[in-house]
DRENROMAR-116117 format. One record per residue (C-alpha): x, y, z negated; residue number from 1; residue in one letter. Coordinates in pm, 1 decimal. Layout:
<pts>
PT | east | north | up | pos | code
PT | X | Y | Z | NUM | A
...
</pts>
This chain:
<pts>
PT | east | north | up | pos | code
PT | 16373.6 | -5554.1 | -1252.3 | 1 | X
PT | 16502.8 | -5820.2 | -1470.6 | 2 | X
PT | 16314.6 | -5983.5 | -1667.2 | 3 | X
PT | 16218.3 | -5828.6 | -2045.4 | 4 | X
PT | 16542.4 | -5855.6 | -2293.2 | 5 | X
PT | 16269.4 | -5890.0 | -2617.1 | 6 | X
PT | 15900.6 | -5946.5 | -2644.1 | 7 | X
PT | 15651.7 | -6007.9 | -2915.3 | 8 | X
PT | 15292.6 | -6078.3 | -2926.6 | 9 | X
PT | 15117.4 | -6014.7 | -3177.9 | 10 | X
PT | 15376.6 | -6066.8 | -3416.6 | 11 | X
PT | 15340.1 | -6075.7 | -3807.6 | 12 | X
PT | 15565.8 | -6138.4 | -4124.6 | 13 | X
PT | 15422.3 | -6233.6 | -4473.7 | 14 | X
PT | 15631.3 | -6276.1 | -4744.8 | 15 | X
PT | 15517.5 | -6364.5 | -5088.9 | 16 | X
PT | 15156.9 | -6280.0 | -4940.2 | 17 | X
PT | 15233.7 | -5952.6 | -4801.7 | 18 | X
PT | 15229.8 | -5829.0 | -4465.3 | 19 | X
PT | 15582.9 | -5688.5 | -4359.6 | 20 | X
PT | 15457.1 | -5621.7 | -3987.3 | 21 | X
PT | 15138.8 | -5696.6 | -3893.6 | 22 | X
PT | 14968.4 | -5783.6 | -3517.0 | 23 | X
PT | 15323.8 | -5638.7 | -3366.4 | 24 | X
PT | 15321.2 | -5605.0 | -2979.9 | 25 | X
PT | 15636.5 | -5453.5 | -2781.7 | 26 | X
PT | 15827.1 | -5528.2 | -2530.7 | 27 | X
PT | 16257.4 | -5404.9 | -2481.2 | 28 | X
PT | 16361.8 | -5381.4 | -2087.9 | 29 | X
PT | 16722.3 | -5384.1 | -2015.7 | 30 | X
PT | 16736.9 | -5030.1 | -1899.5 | 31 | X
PT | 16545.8 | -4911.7 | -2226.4 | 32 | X
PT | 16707.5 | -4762.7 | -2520.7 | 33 | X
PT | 16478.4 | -4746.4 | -2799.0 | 34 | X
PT | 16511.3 | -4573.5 | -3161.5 | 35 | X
PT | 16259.5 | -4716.3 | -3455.0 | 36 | X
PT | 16159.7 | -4487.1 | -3668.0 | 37 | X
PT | 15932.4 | -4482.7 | -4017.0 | 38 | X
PT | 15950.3 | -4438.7 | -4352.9 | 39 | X
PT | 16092.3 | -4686.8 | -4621.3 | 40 | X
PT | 15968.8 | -5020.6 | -4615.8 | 41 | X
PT | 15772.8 | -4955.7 | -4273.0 | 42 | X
PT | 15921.0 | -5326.2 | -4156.8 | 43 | X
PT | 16203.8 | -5145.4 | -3944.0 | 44 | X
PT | 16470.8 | -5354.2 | -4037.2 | 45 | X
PT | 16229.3 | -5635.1 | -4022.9 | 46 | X
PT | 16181.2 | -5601.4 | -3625.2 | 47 | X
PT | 16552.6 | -5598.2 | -3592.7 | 48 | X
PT | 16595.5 | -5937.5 | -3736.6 | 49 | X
PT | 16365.1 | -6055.9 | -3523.3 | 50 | X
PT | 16511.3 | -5917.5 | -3226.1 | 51 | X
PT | 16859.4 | -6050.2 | -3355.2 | 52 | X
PT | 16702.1 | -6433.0 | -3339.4 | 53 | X
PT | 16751.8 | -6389.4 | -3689.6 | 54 | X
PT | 16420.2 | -6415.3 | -3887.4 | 55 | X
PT | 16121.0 | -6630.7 | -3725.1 | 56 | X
PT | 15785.6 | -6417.9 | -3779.1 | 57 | X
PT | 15498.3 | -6612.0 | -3962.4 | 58 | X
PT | 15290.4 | -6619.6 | -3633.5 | 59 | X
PT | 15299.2 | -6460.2 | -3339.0 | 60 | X
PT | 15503.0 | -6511.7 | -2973.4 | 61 | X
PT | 15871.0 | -6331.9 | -3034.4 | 62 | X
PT | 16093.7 | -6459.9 | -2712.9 | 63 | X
PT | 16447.1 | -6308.2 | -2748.5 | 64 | X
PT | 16590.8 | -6296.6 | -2389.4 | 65 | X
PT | 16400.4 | -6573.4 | -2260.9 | 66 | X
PT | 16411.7 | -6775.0 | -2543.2 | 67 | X
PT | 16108.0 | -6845.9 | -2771.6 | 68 | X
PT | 16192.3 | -6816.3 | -3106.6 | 69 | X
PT | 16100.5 | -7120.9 | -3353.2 | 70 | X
PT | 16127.1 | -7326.6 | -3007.1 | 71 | X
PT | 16465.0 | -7328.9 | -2878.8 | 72 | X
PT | 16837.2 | -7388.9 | -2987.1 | 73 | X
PT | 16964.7 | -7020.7 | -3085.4 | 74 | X
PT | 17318.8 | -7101.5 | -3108.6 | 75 | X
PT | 17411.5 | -6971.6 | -2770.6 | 76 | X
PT | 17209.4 | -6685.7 | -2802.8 | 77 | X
PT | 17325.3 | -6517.7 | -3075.6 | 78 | X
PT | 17675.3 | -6429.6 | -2902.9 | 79 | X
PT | 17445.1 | -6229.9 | -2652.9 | 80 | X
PT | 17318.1 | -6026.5 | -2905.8 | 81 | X
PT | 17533.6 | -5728.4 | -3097.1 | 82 | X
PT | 17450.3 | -5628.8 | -3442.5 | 83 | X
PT | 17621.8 | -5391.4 | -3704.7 | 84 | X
PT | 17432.2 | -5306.2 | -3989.1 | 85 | X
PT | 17524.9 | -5225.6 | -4327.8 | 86 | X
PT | 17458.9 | -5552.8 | -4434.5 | 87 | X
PT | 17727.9 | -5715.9 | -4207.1 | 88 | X
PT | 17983.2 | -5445.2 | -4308.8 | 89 | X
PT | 17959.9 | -5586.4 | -4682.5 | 90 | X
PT | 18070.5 | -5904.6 | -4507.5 | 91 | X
PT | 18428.1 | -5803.5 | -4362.9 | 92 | X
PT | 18727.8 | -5855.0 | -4548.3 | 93 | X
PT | 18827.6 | -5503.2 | -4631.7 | 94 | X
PT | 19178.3 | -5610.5 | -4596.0 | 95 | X
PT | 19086.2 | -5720.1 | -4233.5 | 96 | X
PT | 19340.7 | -5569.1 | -3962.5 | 97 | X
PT | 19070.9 | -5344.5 | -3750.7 | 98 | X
PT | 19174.9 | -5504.5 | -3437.5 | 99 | X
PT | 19068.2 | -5876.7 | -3616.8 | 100 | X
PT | 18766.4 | -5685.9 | -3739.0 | 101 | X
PT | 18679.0 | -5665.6 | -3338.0 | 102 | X
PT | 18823.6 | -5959.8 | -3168.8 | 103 | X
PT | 18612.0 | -6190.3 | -3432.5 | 104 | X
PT | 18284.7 | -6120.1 | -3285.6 | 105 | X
PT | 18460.1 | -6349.5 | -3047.5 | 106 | X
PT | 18350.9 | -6674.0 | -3264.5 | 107 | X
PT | 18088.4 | -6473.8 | -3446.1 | 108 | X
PT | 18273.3 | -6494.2 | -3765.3 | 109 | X
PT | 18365.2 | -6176.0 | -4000.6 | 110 | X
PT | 18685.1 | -6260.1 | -4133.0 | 111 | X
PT | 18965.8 | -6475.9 | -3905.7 | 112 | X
PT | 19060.0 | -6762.8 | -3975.2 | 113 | X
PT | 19229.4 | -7084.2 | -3797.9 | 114 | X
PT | 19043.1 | -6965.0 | -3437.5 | 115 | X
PT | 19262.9 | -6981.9 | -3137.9 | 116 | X
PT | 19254.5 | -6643.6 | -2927.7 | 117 | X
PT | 19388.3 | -6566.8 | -2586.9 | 118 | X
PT | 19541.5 | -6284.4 | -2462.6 | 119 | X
PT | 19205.2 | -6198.3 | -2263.4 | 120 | X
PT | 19012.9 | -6168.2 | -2613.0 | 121 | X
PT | 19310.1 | -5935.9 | -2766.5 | 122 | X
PT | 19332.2 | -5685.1 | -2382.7 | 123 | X
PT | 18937.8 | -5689.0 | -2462.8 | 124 | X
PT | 18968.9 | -5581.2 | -2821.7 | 125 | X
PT | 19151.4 | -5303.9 | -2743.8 | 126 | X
PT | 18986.0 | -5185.2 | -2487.9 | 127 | X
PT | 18624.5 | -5161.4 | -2709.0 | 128 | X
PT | 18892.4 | -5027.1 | -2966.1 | 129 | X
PT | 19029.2 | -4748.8 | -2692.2 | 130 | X
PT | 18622.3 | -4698.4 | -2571.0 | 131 | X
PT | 18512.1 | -4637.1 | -2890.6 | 132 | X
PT | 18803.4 | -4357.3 | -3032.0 | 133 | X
PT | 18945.5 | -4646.2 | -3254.1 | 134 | X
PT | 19294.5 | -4767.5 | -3079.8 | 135 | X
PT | 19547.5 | -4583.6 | -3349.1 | 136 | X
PT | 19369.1 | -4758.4 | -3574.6 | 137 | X
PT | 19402.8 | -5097.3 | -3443.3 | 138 | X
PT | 19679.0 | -5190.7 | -3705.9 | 139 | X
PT | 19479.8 | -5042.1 | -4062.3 | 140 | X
PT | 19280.9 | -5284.5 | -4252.5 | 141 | X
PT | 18864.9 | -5221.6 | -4220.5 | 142 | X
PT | 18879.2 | -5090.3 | -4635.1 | 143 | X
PT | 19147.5 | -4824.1 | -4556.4 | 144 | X
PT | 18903.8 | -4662.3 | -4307.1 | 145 | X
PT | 18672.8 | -4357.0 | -4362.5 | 146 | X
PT | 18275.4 | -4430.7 | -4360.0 | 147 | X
PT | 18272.3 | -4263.5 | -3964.2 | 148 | X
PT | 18528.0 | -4517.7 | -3879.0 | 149 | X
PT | 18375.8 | -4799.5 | -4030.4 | 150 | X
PT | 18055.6 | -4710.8 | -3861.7 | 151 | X
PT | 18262.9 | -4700.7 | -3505.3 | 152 | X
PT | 18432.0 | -5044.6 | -3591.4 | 153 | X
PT | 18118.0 | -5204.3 | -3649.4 | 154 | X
PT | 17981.2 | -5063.0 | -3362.7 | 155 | X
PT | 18296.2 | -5179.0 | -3135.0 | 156 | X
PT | 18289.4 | -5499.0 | -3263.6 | 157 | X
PT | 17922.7 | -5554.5 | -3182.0 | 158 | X
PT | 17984.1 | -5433.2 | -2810.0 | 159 | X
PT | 18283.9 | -5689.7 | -2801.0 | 160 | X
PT | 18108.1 | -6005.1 | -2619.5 | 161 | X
PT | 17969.2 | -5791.0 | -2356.6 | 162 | X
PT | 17589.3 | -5813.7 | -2505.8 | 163 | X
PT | 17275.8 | -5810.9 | -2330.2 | 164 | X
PT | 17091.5 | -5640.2 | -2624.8 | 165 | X
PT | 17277.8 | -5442.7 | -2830.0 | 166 | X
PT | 17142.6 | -5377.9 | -3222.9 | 167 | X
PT | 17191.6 | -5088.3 | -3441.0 | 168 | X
PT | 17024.1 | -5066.4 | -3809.8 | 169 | X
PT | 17106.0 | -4654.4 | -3882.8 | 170 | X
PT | 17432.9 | -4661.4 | -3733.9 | 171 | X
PT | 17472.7 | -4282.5 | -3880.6 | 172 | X
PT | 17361.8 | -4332.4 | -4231.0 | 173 | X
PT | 17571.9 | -4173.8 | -4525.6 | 174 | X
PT | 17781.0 | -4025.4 | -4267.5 | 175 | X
PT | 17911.6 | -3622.9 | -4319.3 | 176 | X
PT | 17826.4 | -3394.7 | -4037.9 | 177 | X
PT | 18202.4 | -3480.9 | -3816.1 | 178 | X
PT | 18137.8 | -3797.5 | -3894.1 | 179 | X
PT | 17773.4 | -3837.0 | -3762.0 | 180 | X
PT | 17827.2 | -3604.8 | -3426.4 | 181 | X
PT | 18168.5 | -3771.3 | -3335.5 | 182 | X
PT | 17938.0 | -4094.2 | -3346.9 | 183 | X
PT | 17613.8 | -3971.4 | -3189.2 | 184 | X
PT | 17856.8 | -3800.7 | -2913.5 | 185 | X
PT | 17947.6 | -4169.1 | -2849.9 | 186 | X
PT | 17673.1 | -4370.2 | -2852.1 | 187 | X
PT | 17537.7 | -4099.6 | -2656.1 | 188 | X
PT | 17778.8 | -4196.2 | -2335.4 | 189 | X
PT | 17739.1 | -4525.7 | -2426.2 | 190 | X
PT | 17316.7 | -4534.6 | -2400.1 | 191 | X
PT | 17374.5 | -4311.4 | -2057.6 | 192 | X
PT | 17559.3 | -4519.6 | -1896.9 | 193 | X
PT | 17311.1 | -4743.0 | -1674.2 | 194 | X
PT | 17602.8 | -5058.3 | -1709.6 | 195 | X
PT | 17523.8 | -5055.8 | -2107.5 | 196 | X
PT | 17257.9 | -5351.1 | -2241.6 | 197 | X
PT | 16968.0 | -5255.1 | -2353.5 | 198 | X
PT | 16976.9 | -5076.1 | -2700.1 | 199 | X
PT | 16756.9 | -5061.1 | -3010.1 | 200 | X
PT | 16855.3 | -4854.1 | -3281.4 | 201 | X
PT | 16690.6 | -4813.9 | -3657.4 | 202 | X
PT | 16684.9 | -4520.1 | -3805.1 | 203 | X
PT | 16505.5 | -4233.5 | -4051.3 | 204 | X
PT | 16584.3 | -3928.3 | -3930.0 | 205 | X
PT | 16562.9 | -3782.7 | -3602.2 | 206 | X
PT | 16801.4 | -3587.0 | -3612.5 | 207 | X
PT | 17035.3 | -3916.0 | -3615.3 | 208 | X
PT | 16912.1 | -3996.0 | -3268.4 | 209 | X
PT | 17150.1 | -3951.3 | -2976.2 | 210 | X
PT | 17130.7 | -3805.3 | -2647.7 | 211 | X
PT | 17037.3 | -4098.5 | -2361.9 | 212 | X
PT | 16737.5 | -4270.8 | -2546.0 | 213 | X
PT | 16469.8 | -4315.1 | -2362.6 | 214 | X
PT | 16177.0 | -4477.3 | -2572.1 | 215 | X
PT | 16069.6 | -4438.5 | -2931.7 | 216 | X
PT | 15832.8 | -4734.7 | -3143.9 | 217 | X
PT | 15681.8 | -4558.4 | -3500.1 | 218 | X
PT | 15591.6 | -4809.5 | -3769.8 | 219 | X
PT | 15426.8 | -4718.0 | -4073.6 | 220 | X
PT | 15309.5 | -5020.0 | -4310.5 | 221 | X
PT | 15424.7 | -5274.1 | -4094.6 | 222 | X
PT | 15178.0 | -5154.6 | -3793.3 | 223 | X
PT | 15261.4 | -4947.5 | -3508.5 | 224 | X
PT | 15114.0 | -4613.2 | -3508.2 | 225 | X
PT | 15253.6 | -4532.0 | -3132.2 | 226 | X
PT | 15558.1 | -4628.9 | -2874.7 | 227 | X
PT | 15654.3 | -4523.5 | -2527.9 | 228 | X
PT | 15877.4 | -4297.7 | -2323.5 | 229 | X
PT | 16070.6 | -4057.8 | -2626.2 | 230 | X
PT | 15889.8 | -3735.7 | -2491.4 | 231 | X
PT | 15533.9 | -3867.4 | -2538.9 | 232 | X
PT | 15586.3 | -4058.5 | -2819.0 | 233 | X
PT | 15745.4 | -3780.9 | -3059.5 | 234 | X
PT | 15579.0 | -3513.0 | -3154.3 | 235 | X
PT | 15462.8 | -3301.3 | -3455.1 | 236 | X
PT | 15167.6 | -3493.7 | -3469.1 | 237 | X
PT | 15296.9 | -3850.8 | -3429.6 | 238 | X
PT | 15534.6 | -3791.0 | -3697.7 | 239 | X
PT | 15308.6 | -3632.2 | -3921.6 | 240 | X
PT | 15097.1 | -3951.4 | -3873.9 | 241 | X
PT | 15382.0 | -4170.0 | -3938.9 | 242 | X
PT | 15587.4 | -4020.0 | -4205.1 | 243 | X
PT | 15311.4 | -3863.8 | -4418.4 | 244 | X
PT | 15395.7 | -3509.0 | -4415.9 | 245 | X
PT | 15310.4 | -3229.2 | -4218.7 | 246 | X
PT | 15621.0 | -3200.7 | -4058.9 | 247 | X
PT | 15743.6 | -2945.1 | -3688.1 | 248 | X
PT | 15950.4 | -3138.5 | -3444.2 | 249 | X
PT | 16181.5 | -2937.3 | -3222.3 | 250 | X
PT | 16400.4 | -3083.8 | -2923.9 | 251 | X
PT | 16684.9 | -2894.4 | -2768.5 | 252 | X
PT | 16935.3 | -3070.3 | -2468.7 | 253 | X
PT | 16793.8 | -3364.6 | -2564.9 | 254 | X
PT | 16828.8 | -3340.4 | -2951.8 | 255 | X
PT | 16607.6 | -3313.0 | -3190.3 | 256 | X
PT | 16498.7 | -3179.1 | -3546.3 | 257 | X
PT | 16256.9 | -3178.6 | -3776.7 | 258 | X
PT | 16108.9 | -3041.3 | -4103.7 | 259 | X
PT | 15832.2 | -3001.4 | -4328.5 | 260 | X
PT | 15582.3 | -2710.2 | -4222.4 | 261 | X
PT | 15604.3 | -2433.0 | -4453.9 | 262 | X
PT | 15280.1 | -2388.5 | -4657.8 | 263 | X
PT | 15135.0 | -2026.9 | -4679.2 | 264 | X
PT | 15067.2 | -1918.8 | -4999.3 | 265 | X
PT | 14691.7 | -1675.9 | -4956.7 | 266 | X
</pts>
């Protein structure tokens, strides 16, 4: 097997004297498709910065697909690594032609500029576009679209560069029911099909977690309270554990729910 995509050792982030993650150890394999869950301010997000080469922990071992962060030049690695988040949506020009939206992940940029593009870059574009349900709207600007497109855009445009990791921070969130199964449906073919980079999505509910993923990673303050292959991993119990609340997890064709036990009342 190739070798590991992301590793940390015993990784920990302080800021302002607190301890975002603390004593951190996991390791991503290309073939592994993992969903973080936790409740707020668990250090989710957190993790994913790190695994974007984005945020150097305060001590700790975190090497990013072979490279050791805090130790090496990151500027060629970031292109190997796709993100969408919220946070980078804010960052597009909402009057940004979709297919520009896309094709910049090209020079890592969010909004084009004076960058030179061949014809290679533009087929690509609109292939991710055409992959991802998006190609009729390769023409509207990025603030014209509907939240479920957005979300899709994002997601194409972080696939664009033909990543070796590929990073999601609650790719479904504020998303209506269509919206959030048209998107799940996706990234469902996409995490099944063994020619996909590895994957590591954030996200609070499990209901949000697609078909294909094959390893789940708990946090709660900052510490892991369990990882592993998705079956062992969640459970009534685990999430209880994790979330606080004595919750019943149900799976069914490889989806699952969840919701607080009901209390008897003697």
């Amino acid at each position: 097997m190739a070798s590991s995509v992301l590793r940390l050792q015993d990784v920990s982030v302080t800021r302002d004297g607190n301890a975002v993650l603390e004593g951190v150890d996991w390791t991503v394999e290309p073939d592994e498709r993992w969903v973080i869950l936790g409740p707020n301010g668990a250090g989710k997000t957190t993790m994913l910065q790190i695994a974007a080469a984005a945020l150097h922990p305060s001590s700790g071992e975190a090497t990013v697909l072979g490279e050791s962060l805090g130790h090496s030049d990151l500027s060629e690695l970031r292109p190997l690594l796709g993100f969408a988040s919220s946070a980078l949506a804010r960052r597009i020009p909402r009057t940004e032609r979709v297919l520009d939206v896309v094709m910049t992940a090209a020079y890592a940029v969010t909004g084009r500029w004076n960058e030179l593009y061949e014809e290679i870059d533009e087929r690509r574009a609109h292939r991710v576009l055409a992959e991802w349900h998006l190609d009729h709207l390769a023409e509207r600007t990025f603030g014209s679209l509907s939240d479920g497109e957005q979300k899709r855009v994002q997601i194409a445009r972080s696939v664009m560069t033909d990543p070796e990791m590929l990073l999601l921070d609650e790719p479904a969130a504020s998303l209506d029911l269509g919206g959030r199964e048209e998107l799940l449906q996706l990234l469902g073919g996409y995490a099944s099909d063994p020619k996909s980079p590895a994957i590591v999505m954030v996200t609070h509910h499990v209901e949000e977690i697609p078909v294909g993923f094959n390893r789940a990673l708990l946090l709660k303050d900052g510490r892991i309270t369990a990882q592993g292959p998705i079956g062992e991993v969640l459970t009534s119990a685990s999430l209880s554990e994790t979330f606080g609340v004595d919750v019943e997890l149900e799976e069914s064709d490889g989806r699952f729910t969840a919701r607080a036990r009901q209390k008897t009342i003697d």
